[in-house]
N, C-alpha and C positions, 0 to 999 in steps of 0.2 A: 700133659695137662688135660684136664675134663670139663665139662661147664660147671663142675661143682665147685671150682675156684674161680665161679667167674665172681662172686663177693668179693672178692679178694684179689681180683685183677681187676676190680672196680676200685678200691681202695687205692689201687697202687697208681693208676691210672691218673686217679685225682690229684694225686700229691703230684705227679706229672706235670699236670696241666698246670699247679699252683706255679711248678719252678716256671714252665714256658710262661706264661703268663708273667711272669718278673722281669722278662727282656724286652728291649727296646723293638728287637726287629717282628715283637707279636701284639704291638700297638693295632692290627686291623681283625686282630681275633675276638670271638666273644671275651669279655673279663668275668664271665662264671664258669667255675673250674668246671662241674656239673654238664651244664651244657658244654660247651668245650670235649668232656669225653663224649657226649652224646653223639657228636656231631664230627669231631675230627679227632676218630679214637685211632686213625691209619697214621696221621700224621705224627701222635705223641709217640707209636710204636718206630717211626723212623728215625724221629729226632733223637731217641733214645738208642735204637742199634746206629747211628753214625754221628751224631755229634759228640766228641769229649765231653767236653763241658755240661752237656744236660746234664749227661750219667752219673759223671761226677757229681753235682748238685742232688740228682734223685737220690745217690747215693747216700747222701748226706740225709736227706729230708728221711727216709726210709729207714736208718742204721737204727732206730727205737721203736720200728715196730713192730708188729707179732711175728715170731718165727716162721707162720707159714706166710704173710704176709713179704717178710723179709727173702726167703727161698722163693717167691714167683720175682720179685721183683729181680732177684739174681738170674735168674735167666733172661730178663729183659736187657738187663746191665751187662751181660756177655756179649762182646764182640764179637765170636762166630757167627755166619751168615743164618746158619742150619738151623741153631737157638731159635734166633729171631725169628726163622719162617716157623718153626714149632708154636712160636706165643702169637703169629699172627693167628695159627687157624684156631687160636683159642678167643683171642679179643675181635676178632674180623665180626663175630657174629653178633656177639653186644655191640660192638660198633655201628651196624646197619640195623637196629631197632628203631632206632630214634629217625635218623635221616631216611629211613621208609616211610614213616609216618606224617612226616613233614610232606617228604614229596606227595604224597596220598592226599592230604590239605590242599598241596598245592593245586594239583590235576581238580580237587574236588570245587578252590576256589579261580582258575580259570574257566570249567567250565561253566561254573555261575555266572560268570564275567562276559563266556561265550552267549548263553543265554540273555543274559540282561542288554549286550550291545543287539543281540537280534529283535528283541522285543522291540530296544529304541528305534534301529532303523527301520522295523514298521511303524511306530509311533510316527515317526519324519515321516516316512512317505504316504501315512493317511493325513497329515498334516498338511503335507506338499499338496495334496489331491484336493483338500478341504481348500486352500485358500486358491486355488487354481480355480474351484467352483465360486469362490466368494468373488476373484477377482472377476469372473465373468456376468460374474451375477451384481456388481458393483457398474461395469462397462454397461451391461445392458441398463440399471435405474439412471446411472448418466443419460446414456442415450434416450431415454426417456424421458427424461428432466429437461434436457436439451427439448426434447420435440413439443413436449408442452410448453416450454418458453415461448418457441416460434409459434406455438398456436395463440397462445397469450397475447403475446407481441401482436400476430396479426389481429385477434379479434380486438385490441385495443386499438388500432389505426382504424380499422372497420368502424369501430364505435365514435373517434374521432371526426373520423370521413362523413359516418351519418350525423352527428350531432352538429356538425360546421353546416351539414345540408338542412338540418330544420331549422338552424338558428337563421338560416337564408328564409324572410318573407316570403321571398317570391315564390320557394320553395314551398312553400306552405300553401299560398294560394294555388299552384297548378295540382296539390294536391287533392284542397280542398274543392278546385270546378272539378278535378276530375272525377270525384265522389256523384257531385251534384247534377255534371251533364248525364251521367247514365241514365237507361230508360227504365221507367216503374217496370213494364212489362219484359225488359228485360232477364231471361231465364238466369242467366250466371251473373245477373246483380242481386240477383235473391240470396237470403239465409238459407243455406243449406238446412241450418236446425229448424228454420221458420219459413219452409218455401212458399206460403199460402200469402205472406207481408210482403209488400211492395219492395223494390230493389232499393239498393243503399241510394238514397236522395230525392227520393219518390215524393215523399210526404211534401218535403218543402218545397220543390217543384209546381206540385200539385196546387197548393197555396198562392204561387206566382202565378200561376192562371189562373185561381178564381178569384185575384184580386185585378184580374184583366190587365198584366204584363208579363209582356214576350219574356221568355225564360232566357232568352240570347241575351235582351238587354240588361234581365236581372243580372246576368252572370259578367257581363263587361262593366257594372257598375259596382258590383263586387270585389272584383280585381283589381281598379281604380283604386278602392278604398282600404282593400290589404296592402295591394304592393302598385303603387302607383308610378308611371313611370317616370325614370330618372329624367335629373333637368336638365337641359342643354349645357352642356361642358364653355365655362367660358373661356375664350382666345387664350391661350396660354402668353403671358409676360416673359418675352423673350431677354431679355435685361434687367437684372435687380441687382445688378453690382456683386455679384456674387465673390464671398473673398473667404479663403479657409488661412489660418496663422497657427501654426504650433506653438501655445504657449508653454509646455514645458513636456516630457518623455520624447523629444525629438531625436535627437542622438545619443540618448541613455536609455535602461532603463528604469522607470520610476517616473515620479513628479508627472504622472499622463495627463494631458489638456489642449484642447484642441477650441477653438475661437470661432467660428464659421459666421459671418454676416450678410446680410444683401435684404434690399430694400427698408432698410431703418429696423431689421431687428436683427439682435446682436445674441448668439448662442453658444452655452461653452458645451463640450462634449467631454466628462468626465472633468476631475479637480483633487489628484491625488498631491500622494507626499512622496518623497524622494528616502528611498530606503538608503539605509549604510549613514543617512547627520542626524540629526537630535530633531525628527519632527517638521523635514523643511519644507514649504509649500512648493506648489510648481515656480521652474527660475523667474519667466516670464510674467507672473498673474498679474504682476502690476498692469500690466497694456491691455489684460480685459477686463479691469476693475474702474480702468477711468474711465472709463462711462457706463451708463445705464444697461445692466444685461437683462433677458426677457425670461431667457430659458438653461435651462440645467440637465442633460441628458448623461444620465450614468449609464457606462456599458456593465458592470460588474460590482461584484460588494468586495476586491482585494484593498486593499489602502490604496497602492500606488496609483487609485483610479479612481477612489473616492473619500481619501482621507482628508482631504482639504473642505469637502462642502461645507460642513456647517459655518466651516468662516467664508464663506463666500454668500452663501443662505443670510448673515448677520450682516454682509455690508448689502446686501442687495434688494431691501424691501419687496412683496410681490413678486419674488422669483419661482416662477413653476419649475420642479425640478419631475423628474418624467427618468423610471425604471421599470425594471418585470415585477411581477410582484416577489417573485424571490430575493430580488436583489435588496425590493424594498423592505421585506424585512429581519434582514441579513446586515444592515447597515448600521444599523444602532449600536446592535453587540459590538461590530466594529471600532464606531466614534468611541463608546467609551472604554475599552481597553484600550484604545488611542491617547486617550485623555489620561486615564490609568499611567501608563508609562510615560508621558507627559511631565505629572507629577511627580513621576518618579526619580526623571531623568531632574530636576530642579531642586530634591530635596540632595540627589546626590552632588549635585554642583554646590551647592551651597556647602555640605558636607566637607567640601575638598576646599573651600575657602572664595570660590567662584561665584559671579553675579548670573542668579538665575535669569532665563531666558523669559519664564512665564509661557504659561498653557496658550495655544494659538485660537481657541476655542473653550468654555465650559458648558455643563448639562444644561443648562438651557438654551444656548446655541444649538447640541446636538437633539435637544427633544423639536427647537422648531422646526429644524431640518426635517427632523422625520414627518412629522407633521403635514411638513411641507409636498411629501412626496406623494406623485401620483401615479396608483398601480397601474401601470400599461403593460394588458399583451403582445404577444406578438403577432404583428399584422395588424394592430391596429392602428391608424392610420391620427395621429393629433399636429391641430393645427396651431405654431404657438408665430403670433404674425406674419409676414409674409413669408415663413417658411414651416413645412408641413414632415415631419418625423415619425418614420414608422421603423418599427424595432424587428430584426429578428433572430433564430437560432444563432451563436456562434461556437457552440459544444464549452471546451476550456474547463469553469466551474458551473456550479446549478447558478441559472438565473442569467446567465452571462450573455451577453446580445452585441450583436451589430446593429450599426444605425444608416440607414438611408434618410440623406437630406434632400427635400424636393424647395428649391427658388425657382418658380418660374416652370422653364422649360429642362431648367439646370438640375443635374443630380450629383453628387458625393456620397458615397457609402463607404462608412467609416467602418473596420474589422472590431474593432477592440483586438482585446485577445483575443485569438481561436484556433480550432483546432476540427478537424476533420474527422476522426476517431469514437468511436465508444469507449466510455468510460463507465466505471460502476456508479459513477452515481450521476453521469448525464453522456446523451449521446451527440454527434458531432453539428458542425454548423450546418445552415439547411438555406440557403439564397433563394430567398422570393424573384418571382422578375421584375419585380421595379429596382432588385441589384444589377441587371446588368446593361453592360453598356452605360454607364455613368462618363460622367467627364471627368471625375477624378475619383481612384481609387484609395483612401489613407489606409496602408495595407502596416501592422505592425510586423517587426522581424526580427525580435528576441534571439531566435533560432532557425534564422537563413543563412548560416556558416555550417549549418551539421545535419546529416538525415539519419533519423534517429534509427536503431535496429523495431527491429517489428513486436508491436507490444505486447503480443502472448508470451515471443523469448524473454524481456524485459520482464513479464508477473514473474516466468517460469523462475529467472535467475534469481528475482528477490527472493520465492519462496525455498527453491531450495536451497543459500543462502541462510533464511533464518531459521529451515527445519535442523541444518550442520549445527549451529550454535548453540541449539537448546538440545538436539543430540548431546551433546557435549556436555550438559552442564549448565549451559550459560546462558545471559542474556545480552540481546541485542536494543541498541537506542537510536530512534529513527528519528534526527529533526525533523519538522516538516511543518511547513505556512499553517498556519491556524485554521484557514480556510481552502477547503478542495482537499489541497494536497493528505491531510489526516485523515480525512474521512476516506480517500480513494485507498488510501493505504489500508487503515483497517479493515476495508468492503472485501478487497484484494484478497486476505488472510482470513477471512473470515467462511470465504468463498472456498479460498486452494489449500487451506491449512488450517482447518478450523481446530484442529487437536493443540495447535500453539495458542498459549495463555497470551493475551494482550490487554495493555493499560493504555488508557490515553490520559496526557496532563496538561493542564495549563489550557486557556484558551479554546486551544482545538474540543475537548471536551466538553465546554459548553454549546460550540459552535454544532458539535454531534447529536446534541438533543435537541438542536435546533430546526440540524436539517430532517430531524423525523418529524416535527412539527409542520414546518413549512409543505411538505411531501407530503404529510396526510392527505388522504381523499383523492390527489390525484390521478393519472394512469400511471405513476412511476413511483409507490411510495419508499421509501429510505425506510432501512431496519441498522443502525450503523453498532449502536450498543445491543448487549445479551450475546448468549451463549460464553464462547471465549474473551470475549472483548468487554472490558470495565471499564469505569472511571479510577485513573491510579488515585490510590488511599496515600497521601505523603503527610506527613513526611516517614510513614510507619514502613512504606514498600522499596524505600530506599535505599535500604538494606534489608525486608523481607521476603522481598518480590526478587528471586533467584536465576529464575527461570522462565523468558518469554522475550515478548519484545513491547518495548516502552516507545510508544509516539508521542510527542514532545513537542511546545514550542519554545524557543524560535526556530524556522528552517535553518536560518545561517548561524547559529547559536552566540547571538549578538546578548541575550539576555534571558529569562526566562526560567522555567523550571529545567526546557536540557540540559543548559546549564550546571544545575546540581547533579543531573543523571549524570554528565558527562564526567564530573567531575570523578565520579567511582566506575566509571566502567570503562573509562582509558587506562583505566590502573590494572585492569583485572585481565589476566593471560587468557580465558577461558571465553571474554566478552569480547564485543564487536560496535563499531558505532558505522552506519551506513548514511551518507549523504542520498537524501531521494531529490535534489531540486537545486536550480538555480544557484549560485552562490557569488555574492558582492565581489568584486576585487579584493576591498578593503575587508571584508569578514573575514570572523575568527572561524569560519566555513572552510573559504578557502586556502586559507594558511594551514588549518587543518592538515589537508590532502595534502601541502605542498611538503607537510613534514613528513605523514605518514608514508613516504616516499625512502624519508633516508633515515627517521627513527628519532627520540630524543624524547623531551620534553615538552609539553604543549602549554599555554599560557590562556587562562580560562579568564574571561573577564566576569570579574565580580564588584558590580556596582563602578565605583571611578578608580579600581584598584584590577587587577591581576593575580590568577595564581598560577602557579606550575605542578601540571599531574605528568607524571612518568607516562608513554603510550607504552603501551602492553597490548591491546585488545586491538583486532583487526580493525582497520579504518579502509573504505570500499566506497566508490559511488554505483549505487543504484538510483539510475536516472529512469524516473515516471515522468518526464515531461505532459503537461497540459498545453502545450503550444504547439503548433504546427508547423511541422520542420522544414526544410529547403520543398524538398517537391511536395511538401504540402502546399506552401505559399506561393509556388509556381502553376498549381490544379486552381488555386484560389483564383488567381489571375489571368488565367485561361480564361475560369468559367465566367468572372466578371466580362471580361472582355474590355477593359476601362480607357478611354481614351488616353488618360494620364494616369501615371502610379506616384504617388508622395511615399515614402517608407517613415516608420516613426519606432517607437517604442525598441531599439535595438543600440551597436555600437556602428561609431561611425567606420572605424575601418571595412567591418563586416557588410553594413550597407554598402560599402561601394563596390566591394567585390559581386555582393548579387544585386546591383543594380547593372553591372556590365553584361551579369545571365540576363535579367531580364531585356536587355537591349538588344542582347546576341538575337533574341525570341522576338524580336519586334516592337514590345512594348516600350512607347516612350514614358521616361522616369522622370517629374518633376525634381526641384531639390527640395531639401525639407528645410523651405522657407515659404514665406508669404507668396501666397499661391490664387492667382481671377482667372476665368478658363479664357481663350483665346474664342475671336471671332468663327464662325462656324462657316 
C-alpha cells in the first residue's frame, strides 16, 4: 500500500471508529468518528488486528463498499501479524498529522501560559514593592499625625496654663507694675522700631511726677485696687454635724444618691433611676425628701445619676441644682427620652390590661429643671449654705465630675463614676488638692471585682472583630448606652477603621450631634458624625444597610431600636451582635451571653410580649468599660489618701471582697450606711 490510498484508508478507518464508537468500553473516547481517526488512528489499527468482534463488525459495516475500499479494509481484517504491520506503515502517517498539530497548540499555548504566569509574577512583585512603599509611607503620616497630636495636645495645656494665668488678677497686675516700674531712660525698655520714645511706661510715670506723686506710691495704690489683698481666712468650724446617707446606688448599680448634711443644710449628690424596673426612683428618696433640701449636685448626665431630678426639682422649691456645663446640657435630651419611654412603658401596661403606673415627672417638670441648672466649672469653688462644693475631672463620659464637699474643717469627695484612662471623646480624672486627704472618701466600685485587659488590646480586638464581619459579608450590631458609650464606639471606628460603613440609631444619634455641639469651640472638639459614620435611615436600612456595623440603643437590649436590629441579625449566619458594656442580671443582655454559650433561641422583648429569633450570628462581649477597674480604684485611693473609704455604686458581694484589699492596704472602710466622721 501507498499514500495514494490513504483516501481510502481514511474511509475505512471511519467506519472503524463508527463500530468502536457503539461499545460500551469506548464511553471515554471522542464520539466524532472524524476526530477519533485523527487522533487514535493506532489504536483503531489494533482493535482491528486483535479483537474478533471489531473485525467482525468492520466487516460487516464495510461488505458494501467500493472494491478498492473493501480490499484495504481486507487486509486490516487479516489476522496475520505481517498484514497488520504493512497497514500500519500506511495509516501510522495520517495518524500523526492531526495529533502533531495539536501537540504544537499545545507547546504554543503553554508557552503563552509560561509567558503570562511571568508577567503576573512581576505584576505581584511590583505590587509587593508598591504597598511595602505605601505601607511605610502610611507608618511615617502615622507617626506624624501622632507627633502633631502631642504638639497639639501640648500647645493646648500651654494655652490652658496661660489663660488660667491671666484670668488670675493678680497676674495681671504684676504684670501690669512690671510694665510701669521700668525706666523712661531705660535702653531695652525702648521700641526697638521707635528707640528715640520713651520706654514702655514712661509716659504715665512721667505724669505721676508732675502731678507730685511718688511713683512707688502710685504703683502700691494700683495694685490695692486691681488685685487687693485677700481677707483674713475666718477660724474654720471645726463641727457642723457633718453626716453623708446613701439614699440609693448603695449596694447596686443604679438609683445613685447620696444625702450629705451639716450645719442646717441639707444636699443630695446626684438622683438617678434604677435601671432593669419601669422608671424606679432612688430606694431611699423618701428620707431626703422630708425635709427641706438646699442643693442638687449632679456628677454626670447617665440616667442612673440624674434621671430622677426633675421630680425632685418639683418637690423642692428653690433648689439650686449645680453641673459642668456639659453635663448641663446633656440633661434634657436625657429627662425627655426618659419621659418618652415613660409613656411608653404605661400605654403598654394598659395594652396588656394593667393599671398604668403614670410618668414620675412631665415637660414641664423637666424644662424647670433645666432651667434650674447652674453651669459650674471645674475648680470652681460655690457656696450653697454651710457647705461649699467644688467639682472636678472624673474622666468616664464628657461632662462627668467628682465633687468635694468642704463643712467646716470637714471634707468628703465623692468619685461619681470614673475612670483614669483616655478615651476618644474625654480624658481621665484629674484630683485637685482639696481631694486629698478627706475624711471620707465615697469611692464607686462597679468594677472592683475585674482589672480590665489594656485598652489599646480592647480598640484592637473590637476592630479587628468587626473588620472579620464585614470581610465576610456581614453586619455587625453593637448595643450600647445612649450616652458615651455610642459615641466612644463610633470615635473608636472611625479612627482604626474608617473603611467600615457605620450607622448609629435611636437615641445615641441624637445625643452624637449633641456632643459636636456642646464641644464646639472648646480645646477638645467632637467630630462623631461624617465620613463613614451616619445617622441609620430605618426603617429602610433594616434590610438595606448589608454591610457595616449598626450602634444602637438600648445597651442591654431592654427596648429600643436594637431591638429590631437584633431581631434580623441573630438570625443571619454571616452577622454578629457584640455586647460593648455592662449588663443587668435581669436583661435580655445577659441572658443573651448566657445562651450564646450553648446555642438556641433567643427571646426578644417586644413591648409587654416576646419573640423568639433563631441565634445564627456570632454573640461576643467586647468590653469598653468607662469605669475604673480594681487597681484603678486602688491608685484612686492611694492618691486620695482618705481617712475613711464608704464604697457605693457596685454589688455587695464584690464590695466586700475589695473592701478586705483595701484593709489588707491599710485603709480603713466605712460600711455603706449612715456615715459622721469621728473625733480628730
Amino acid at each position: 500500500m501507498t499514500s495514494a490510498d490513504r483516501p481510502a484508508v481514511a474511509e475505512v478507518l471511519r467506519a472503524v471508529a463508527e463500530v468502536v464508537l457503539t461499545r460500551p468500553a469506548a464511553a471515554h473516547l471522542p464520539d466524532d468518528p472524524d476526530r477519533l481517526v485523527a487522533e487514535r488512528a493506532p489504536l483503531l489499527v489494533d482493535a482491528l488486528t486483535r479483537v474478533p468482534a471489531v473485525r467482525r463488525d468492520a466487516a460487516a459495516r464495510l461488505a458494501s463498499a467500493a472494491p478498492r475500499v473493501r480490499a484495504l479494509a481486507g487486509l486490516l481484517l487479516h489476522p496475520d501479524d505481517a498484514v497488520a504491520t504493512a497497514a500500519r506503515e500506511v495509516f501510522a502517517p495520517a495518524a500523526r498529522v492531526r495529533p502533531d498539530r495539536a501537540a504544537e497548540r499545545a507547546d504554543r499555548r503553554i508557552a503563552d501560559l509560561r509567558g503570562r504566569l511571568s508577567r503576573s509574577e512581576g505584576r505581584l512583585a511590583n505590587a509587593r514593592a508598591d504597598k511595602e512603599k505605601t505601607d511605610r509611607l502610611l507608618a511615617e503620616a502615622r507617626a506624624r499625625i501622632q507627633e502633631q497630636d502631642e504638639t497639639v495636645a501640648r500647645l493646648r495645656r500651654s494655652a490652658r496654663a496661660e489663660r488660667a494665668r491671666w484670668d488670675d488678677p493678680r497676674a495681671l497686675a504684676d504684670a501690669l507694675l512690671d510694665r510701669l516700674r521700668e525706666r523712661p531712660d531705660d535702653p531695652e525698655s525702648r521700641d526697638p522700631r521707635n528707640p528715640s520714645e520713651p520706654g514702655r511706661g514712661g509716659e504715665l510715670l512721667t505724669s505721676v511726677r508732675a502731678a507730685g506723686i511718688e511713683p512707688a506710691t502710685f504703683l502700691a495704690g494700683l495694685r490695692a485696687v486691681i488685685a487687693p489683698a485677700p481677707r483674713p481666712a475666718r477660724a474654720a468650724v471645726t463641727d457642723l454635724g457633718l453626716r453623708v446617707v446613701p439614699i440609693g446606688g448603695g449596694t447596686e448599680i443604679g438609683g445613685s444618691c447620696l444625702l450629705v448634711e451639716a450645719g442646717g443644710t441639707r444636699i443630695l449628690v446626684d438622683a438617678g433611676l434604677r435601671p432593669g424596673e419601669a422608671a424606679a426612683p432612688p430606694r431611699d428618696i423618701e428620707r431626703a425628701l422630708d425635709g427641706p433640701l438646699d442643693g442638687l449636685v449632679i456628677t454626670h448626665a447617665h440616667n442612673d445619676h440624674c434621671g430622677y431630678v426633675p421630680a425632685v426639682v418639683a418637690r423642692s422649691p428653690g433648689l439650686r441644682v449645680l453641673a459642668t456645663p456639659e453635663t448641663a446640657a446633656l440633661m434634657p435630651a436625657m429627662w425627655a427620652d426618659t419621659l418618652k419611654l415613660m409613656r411608653l412603658r404605661d400605654r403598654e401596661t394598659a395594652r396588656w390590661g394593667g393599671e398604668p403606673a403614670g410618668p414620675l415627672y412631665g415637660p414641664r417638670e423637666a424644662a424647670d429643671a433645666a432651667r434650674r441648672c447652674e453651669a459650674t466649672p471645674f475648680g470652681a469653688a460655690r457656696t450653697i449654705g454651710a457647705l461649699t462644693v467644688e467639682l472636678f475631672p472624673a474622666g468616664h463620659v464628657l461632662g462627668a465630675a467628682g465633687v468635694v464637699i468642704r463643712a467646716g474643717d470637714r471634707r468628703v469627695v465623692v468619685t461619681g463614676d470614673i475612670s483614669g484612662f483616655r478615651q476618644e471623646t474625654v480624658d481621665g480624672y484629674a484630683l485637685p488638692e482639696a481631694a486629698r486627704e478627706p475624711d471620707l472618701l465615697v469611692l464607686e466600685s462597679t468594677c472592683c471585682a475585674e482589672n480590665h485587659d489594656d485598652r489599646a488590646e480592647r480598640v484592637g480586638d473590637l476592630t479587628r472583630a468587626v473588620r472579620e464581619v464585614c470581610a465576610a459579608g456581614g453586619r455587625a450590631l453593637i448595643p450600647a448606652f445612649a450616652l458615651g458609650r455610642a459615641q466612644e464606639i463610633a470615635l473608636i471606628l472611625r479612627r482604626h477603621a474608617p473603611e467600615v460603613p457605620v450607622r448609629i440609631d435611636g437615641m445615641a444619634a441624637e445625643l452624637a450631634a449633641l456632643f459636636e455641639t456642646v464641644t464646639a469651640g472648646t480645646p477638645r472638639p467632637l467630630t462623631v458624625l461624617g465620613g463613614a459614620v451616619a445617622v441609620a435611615n430605618r426603617p429602610r436600612d433594616l434590610t438595606g444597610f448589608r454591610r457595616g456595623v449598626v450602634i444602637s440603643t438600648s445597651g442591654m437590649l431592654t427596648g429600643g431600636p436594637a431591638v429590631q436590629w437584633a431581631r434580623r441579625i441573630l438570625a443571619e449566619p454571616d452577622g454578629a451582635l457584640f455586647i460593648s458594656g455592662y449588663q443587668d442580671e435581669e436583661s435580655p443582655g445577659r441572658r443573651l451571653l448566657e445562651l450564646a454559650e450553648r446555642g438556641g433561641t433567643f427571646a426578644l422583648p417586644d413591648g409587654g410580649r416576646e419573640i423568639s429569633v433563631p441565634v445564627r450570628a456570632r454573640v461576643a462581649t467586647m468590653r469598653l468599660s468607662a469605669h475604673a477597674d480594681r487597681r484603678g480604684l486602688l491608685r484612686i485611693a492611694d492618691e486620695t489618701a482618705a481617712r475613711r473609704v464608704m464604697l457605693v455604686h457596685g454589688t455587695r458581694g464584690r464590695q466586700r471582697a475589695f473592701a478586705d484589699v483595701l484593709r489588707a492596704r491599710g485603709q480603713d472602710v466605712a460600711p455603706t450606711a449612715a456615715w459622721r466622721p469621728s473625733a480628730r
